[in-house]
N, C-alpha and C positions, 0 to 999 in steps of 0.2 A: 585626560588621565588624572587617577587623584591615588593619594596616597593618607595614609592613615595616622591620624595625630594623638596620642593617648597618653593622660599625665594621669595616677591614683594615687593617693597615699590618705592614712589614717592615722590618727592621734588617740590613744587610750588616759584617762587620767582616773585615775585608780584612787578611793579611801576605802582602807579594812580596817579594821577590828574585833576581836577578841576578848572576852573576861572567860575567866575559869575560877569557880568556887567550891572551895570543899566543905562542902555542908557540916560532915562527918564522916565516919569509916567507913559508911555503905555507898555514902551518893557524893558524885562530884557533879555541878551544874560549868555545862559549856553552851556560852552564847556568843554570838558577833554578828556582823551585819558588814556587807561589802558591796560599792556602789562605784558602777563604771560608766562614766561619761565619754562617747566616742565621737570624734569628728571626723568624718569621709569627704573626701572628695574626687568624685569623678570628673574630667574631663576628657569623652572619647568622641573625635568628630572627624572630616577628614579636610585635605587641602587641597584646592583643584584650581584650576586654569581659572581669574576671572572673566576670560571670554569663552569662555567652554559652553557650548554649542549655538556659536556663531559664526560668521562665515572669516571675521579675522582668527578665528584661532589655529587654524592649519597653514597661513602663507606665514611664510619662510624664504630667506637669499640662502645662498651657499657663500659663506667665508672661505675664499678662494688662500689664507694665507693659516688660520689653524686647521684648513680643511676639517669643517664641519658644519653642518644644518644650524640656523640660527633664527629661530621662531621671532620673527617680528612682534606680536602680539602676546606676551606671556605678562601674566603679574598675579602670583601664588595670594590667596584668599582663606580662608576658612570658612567650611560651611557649616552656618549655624540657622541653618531653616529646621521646618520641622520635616524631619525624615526619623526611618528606622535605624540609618548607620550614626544618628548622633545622641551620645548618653551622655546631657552633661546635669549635675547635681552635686548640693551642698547640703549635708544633713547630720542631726546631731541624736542620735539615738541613745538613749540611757537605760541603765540596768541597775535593778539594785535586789540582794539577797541577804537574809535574814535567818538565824537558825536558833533552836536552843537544844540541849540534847542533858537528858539525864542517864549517868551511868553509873549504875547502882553492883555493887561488889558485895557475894558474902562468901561463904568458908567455899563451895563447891560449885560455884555460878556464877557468872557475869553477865547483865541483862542490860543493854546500851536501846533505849527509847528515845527518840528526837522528830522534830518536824521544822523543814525548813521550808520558806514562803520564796517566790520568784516571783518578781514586780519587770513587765519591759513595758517603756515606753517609744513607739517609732517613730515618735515626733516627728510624724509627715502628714499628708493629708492624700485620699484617697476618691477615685470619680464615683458619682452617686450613679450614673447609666453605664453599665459595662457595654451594651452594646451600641456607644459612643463615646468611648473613656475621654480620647481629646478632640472632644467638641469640634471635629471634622468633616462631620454632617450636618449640614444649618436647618433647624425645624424652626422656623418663628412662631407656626401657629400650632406648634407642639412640643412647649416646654417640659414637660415629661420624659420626651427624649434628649435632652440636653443634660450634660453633665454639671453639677456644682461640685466644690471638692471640701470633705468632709474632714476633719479629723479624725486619724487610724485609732482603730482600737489600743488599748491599752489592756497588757494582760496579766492576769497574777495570779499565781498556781501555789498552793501549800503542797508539801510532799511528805508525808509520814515514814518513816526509818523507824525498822526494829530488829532487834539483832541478841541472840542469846545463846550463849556457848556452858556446856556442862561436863565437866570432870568429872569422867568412866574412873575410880579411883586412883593411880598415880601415873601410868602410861597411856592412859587414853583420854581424847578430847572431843563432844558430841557439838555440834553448833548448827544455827540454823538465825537466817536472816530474810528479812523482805523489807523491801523499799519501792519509791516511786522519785524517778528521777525524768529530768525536765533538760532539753538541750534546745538554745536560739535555733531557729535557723537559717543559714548563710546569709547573709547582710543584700548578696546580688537578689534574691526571691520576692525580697521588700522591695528592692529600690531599681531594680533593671528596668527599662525605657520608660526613667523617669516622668519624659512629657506626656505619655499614651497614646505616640502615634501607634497605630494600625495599618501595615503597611497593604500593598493590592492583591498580594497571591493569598491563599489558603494557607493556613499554618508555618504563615513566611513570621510571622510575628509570636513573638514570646515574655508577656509582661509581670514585672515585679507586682506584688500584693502583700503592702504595709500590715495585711490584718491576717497574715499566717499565722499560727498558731504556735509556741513550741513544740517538737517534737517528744512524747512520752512514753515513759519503758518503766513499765512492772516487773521487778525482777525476785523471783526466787530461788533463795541458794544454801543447801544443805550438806555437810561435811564434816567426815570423822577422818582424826587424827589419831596414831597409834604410834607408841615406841615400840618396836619390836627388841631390836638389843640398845647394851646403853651407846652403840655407833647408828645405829639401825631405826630411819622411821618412814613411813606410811600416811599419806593422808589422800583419801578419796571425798571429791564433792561432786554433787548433783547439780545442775544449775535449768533454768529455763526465764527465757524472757519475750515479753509480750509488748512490741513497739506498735503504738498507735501515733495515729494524726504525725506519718511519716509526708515528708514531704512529695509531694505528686504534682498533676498539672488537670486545670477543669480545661473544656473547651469553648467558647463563645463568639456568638454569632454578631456580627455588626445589622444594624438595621438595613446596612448594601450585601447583605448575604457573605461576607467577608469573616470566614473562622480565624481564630486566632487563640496562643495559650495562655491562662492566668497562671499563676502559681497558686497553690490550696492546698489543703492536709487529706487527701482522700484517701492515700496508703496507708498498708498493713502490713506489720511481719512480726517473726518470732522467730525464735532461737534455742535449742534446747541441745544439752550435750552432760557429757560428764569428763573430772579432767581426777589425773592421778595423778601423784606425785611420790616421789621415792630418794630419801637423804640419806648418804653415807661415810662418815668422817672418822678416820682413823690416821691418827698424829698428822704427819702435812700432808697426809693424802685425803682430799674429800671427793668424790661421785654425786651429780644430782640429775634423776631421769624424771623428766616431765610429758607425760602423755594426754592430747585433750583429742575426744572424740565430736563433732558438734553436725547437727544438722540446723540450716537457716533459710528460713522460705519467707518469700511475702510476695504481695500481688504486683510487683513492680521493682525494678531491679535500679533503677535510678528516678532522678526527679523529674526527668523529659522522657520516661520509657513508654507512658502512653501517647503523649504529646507527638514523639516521633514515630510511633508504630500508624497512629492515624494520618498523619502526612504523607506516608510513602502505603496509607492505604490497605495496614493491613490489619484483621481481626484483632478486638480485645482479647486480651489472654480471662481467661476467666476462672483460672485457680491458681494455687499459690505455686512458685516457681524456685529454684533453687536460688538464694541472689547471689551478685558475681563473687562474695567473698566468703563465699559457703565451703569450707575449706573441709572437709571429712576429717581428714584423722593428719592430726602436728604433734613432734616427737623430737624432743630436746634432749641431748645428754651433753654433758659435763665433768671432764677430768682433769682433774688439779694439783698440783703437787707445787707445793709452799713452801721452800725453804728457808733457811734465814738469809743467805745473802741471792737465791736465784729463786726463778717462781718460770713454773712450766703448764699452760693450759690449752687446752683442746677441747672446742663447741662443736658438736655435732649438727644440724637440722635435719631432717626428713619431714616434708609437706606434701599430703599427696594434692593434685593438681584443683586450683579452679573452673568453675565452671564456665563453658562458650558456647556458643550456639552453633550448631553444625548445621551446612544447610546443601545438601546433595545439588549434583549439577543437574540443569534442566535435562539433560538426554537419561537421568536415572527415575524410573517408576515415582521412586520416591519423591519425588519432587511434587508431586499430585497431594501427598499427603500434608495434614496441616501438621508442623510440627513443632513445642512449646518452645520459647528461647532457653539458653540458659539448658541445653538438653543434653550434653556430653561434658566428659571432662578433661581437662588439659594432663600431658604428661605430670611425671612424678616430679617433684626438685628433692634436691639434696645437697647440700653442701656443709664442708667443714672449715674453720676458721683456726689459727694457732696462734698466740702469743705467749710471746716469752721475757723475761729480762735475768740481768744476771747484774752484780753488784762492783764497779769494776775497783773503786776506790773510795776512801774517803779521807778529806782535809777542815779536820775541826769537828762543827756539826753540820757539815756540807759531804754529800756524796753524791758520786758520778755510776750512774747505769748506763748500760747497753740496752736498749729496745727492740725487740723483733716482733712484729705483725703482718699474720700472713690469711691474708682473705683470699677464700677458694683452696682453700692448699693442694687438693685433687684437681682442681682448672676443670672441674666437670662444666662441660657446656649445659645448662640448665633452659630448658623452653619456657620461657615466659610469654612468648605471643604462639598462635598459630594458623596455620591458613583454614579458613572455617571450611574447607569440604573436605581435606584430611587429617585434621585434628595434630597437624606435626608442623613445626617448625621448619620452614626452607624444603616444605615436598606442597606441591600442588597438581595439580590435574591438568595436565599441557594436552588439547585437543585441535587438531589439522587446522580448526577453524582459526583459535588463537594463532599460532605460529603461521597462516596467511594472513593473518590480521596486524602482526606486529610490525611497527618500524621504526627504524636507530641506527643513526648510525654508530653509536658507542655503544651498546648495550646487546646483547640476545635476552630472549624469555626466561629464559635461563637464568640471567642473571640479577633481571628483575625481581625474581622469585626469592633468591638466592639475599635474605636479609639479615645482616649480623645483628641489626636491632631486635631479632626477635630470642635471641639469648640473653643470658645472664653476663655479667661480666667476668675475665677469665682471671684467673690468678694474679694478687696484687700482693706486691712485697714492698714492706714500708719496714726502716733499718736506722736509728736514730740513737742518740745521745740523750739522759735526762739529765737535771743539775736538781738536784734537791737541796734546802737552804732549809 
């Protein structure tokens, strides 16, 4: 028997900086530079019998006075061989970002030009033969097949920002912006089964790659602003964006025919939508309705989507798919009423559903068919939230509120999971087979089925005192 031992934690140590210079009326120069030095530490291994699989580690007396089984042979170890279940590593990866940006102002224009540089170093080192990363297979008389371990790349991206906004005469505002923006990606991608064993089964094994790329998004974004009255405004943008060198998984082969996943930038996706917005403010009453439409596809819906589709053996998807956070159409309102000694507000939500993979039961036709993940979509959500406060008293420049906060206030049960062959929450396809197949004695099918985790949570009322000073 063993049991799982895991200690993480990291340290950030952070220097920034900033200068801003105003040349003149037209141009203010903004520059700084920020450098993040990070220290991780994994230790995940497990703790087992030191006589574990030998022939003392099963006898055992019976303690005839605490009645109970009392293993002769026990003395708990750490296993720190090389295997798959042990990830332990000490690493100090640094980041450092650099910008300068000129923003130039005249009577009907605002034009903001800038580029900022992104420097990572994963200060680790990397196997030179992937298909014998930790030197598991002994070639003496074929060093080519042996791993030496390199120093990981080092990467460093400039990103160009431009942004220029133009005054339609006094109630309207024309703007339009493009950039290229750079995100790490997750520290586990680099550094997971740090030593490079390769465990025996086919895509039993999944390894970190020091020389991932950042993930990169070109983004373009266009929007007019309008005041309709002097309560009353308007602004519609356009947006779309183009994410490359997403994170994915390559697959490779060991020299014993043994597959197994890297981590690499092979994905792709994009994102394109338009969002509206609508402000309304008259004395302490203000309205704000925010509606965004969006469609988001790329070849891969997480960073193990192909990695896992080939393990359990099934075709590559080979067009772009909706991904899981592909949300159609989110719809915000807000009413507020601000008095001087109370204040009364109410959020609305409306999101129509995420998408899930539906996948028919084998006794339907459909089933025969090949069908894309990510191919139907989850119920609607909706929910509203309320607070409120009211001003009860005040002694000096001290004053005491009442607080009210009320999440859910309708307690709509909201589906956030679903069963994938009926796309609802707590309903599934109960067939003769299952219900002879089942056995509990606590439970029916029924109630297995039957999951509260797959809602929202239901109505929360929080009811408090402030002390303002």
């Amino acid at each position: 028997m063993t049991k799982n031992l895991s200690e993480h934690w990291s340290k950030n140590y952070n220097q920034k900086r900033d200068v801003t210079w105003q040349i003149n009326k037209n141009h203010v120069i903004k520059t700084g530079a920020d450098f993040t030095q990070f220290v991780i530490h994994r230790f995940n291994t497990s703790i087992r019998n030191k006589y574990f699989s030998t022939a003392q580690e099963n006898e055992f007396v019976f303690d005839t006075v605490a009645q109970k089984i009392v293993f002769l042979y026990y003395e708990p170890e750490l296993v720190l061989d090389q295997s798959t279940s042990t990830d332990i590593y000490d690493v100090e990866p640094r980041q450092l970002a650099a910008y300068i940006q000129d923003k130039m102002e005249f009577d009907e224009m605002v034009i903001n030009f800038g580029v900022r540089y992104d420097f990572f170093d994963p200060n680790t080192t990397y196997p030179s033969q992937l298909r014998n990363p930790g030197n598991q297979l002994s070639f003496p008389n074929a060093p080519d097949k042996m791993s030496t371990y390199l120093k990981a790349k080092t990467s460093g991206k400039l990103s160009p920002r431009f942004g220029i906004s133009y005054k339609l005469g006094e109630i309207a505002l024309l703007r339009f912006s493009y950039g290229h923006f750079f995100q790490l990606p997750p520290f586990y991608a680099l550094y997971n089964n740090f030593r490079h064993v390769i465990g025996t089964s086919d895509f039993g094994t999944l390894m970190g790659n020091p020389n991932v790329k950042p993930q990169k998004t070109i983004q373009y974004e266009t929007g007019l602003w309008m005041q309709v009255t002097n309560n009353m405004s308007v602004e519609v943008a356009v947006f779309y964006r183009d994410i490359y060198d997403l994170l994915g998984t390559d697959f490779i082969e060991t020299f014993n025919a043994i597959k197994y996943g890297l981590y690499s930038n092979k994905d792709y996706g994009n994102a394109r939508g338009v969002e509206v917005k609508y402000d309304y403010i008259s004395g302490e009453f203000s309205a704000r309705v925010n509606y965004t439409l969006q469609y988001t596809r790329g070849n891969a819906d997480n960073p193990r989507f192909s990695f896992d589709r080939a393990g359990a053996r099934l075709d590559p998807v080979a067009v772009l798919i909706p991904m899981s956070w592909d949300q159609r159409h989110t719809l915000n309102v807000s009413l507020s009423y601000n008095a001087e000694n109370y204040n009364v507000s109410i959020v609305g939500r409306l999101d129509s559903g995420n998408p899930f993979t539906w996948s028919p039961i084998v006794e339907s036709p459909l089933a025969l068919v090949h069908l894309n993940p990510n191919n139907s979509i989850m119920p609607t959500l909706f929910s509203v939230d309320l607070q409120a406060y009211v001003k009860l008293f005040t002694i000096g420049s001290s004053s005491v509120r009442m607080r009210l906060i009320v999440y859910n206030l309708l307690d709509r049960l909201n589906e956030t999971g679903v069963n994938g062959t009926t796309g609802r929450a707590n309903q599934s396809i109960v067939r003769e087979v299952d219900l002879a197949g089942y056995r509990s004695n606590f439970s029916t099918i029924y109630d297995r089925n039957n999951d509260p985790g797959q809602f929202s949570n239901p109505r929360f009322i929080k009811l408090g005192l402030e002390f303002g000073f």
